[in-house]
N, C-alpha and C positions, 0 to 999 in steps of 0.2 A: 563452553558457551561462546556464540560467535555475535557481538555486537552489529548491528546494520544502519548505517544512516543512508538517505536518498533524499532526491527532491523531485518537486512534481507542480502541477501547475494545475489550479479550478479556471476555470472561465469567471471571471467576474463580475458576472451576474447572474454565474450558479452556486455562490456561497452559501448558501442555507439551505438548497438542495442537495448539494455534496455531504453537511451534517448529519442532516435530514437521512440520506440515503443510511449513510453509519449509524446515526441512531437505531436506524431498524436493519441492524447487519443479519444477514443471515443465519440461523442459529447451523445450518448445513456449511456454509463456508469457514465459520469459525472451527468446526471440530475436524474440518480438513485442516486448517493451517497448523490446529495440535496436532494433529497427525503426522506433519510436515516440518514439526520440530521449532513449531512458531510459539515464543513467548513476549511477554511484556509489549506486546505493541501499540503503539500509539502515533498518530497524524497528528501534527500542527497546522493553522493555517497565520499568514502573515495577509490580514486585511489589504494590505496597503500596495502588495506585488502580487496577492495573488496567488503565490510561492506557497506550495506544501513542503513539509520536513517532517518525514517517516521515519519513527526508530521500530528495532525491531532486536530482539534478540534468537537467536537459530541455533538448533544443535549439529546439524552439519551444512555445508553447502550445496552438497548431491543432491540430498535431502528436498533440501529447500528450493533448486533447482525445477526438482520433478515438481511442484504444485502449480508452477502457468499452465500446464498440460492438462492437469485436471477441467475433470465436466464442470462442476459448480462454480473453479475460477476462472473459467473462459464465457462461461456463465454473466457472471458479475464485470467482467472488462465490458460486457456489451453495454452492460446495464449501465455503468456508470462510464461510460464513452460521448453522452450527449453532454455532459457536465464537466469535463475535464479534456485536456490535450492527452490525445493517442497516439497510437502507432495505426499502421495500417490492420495491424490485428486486433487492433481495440484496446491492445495493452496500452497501459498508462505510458508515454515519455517521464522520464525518471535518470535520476543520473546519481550516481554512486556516491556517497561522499568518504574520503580518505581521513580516518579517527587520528586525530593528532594527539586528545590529551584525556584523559579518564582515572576520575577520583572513583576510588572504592570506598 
């Protein structure tokens, strides 16, 4: 199992529509991410910057790799593109974060 942290950014006056949106996630995108080797995931948001913090555990990185490609998650970048900073593909801006320390 491969740990993931990232970070990412809502637009600040789309807080409770970025929830909102995950409230009513996909029941088709979720059973691609298990497909993709996606477990334990969870978004934070920090009210105050703004700042999202994604963790995410994956069974491989190939793996997990191939799911931006899929139909259903290029699907949902769109979707959630009005509400958050993107890329020109709609994919979230996100930046990797380096795991320094982890209690079992």
């Amino acid at each position: 199992m491969i740990r993931k942290g990232f970070v990412m950014k809502v637009y600040e006056d789309q807080h409770e529509e970025y929830e909102k949106r995950h409230d009513e996630i996909w029941p088709d995108l979720v059973e691609e991410l298990h497909k993709h080797g996606a477990r334990n995931y969870s978004i934070f948001l920090d009210k105050e910057t703004s700042q999202l913090f994604g963790y995410v555990e994956i069974e491989d990185e190939e793996l997990w790799k191939k799911m931006s490609s899929t139909e259903i998650n290029q699907k949902w970048w769109s979707y959630m593109a009005p509400v958050m900073e993107t890329n020109r593909d709609d994919s979230p801006v996100a930046k990797d974060l380096k795991p320094v320390f982890h209690m079992a």
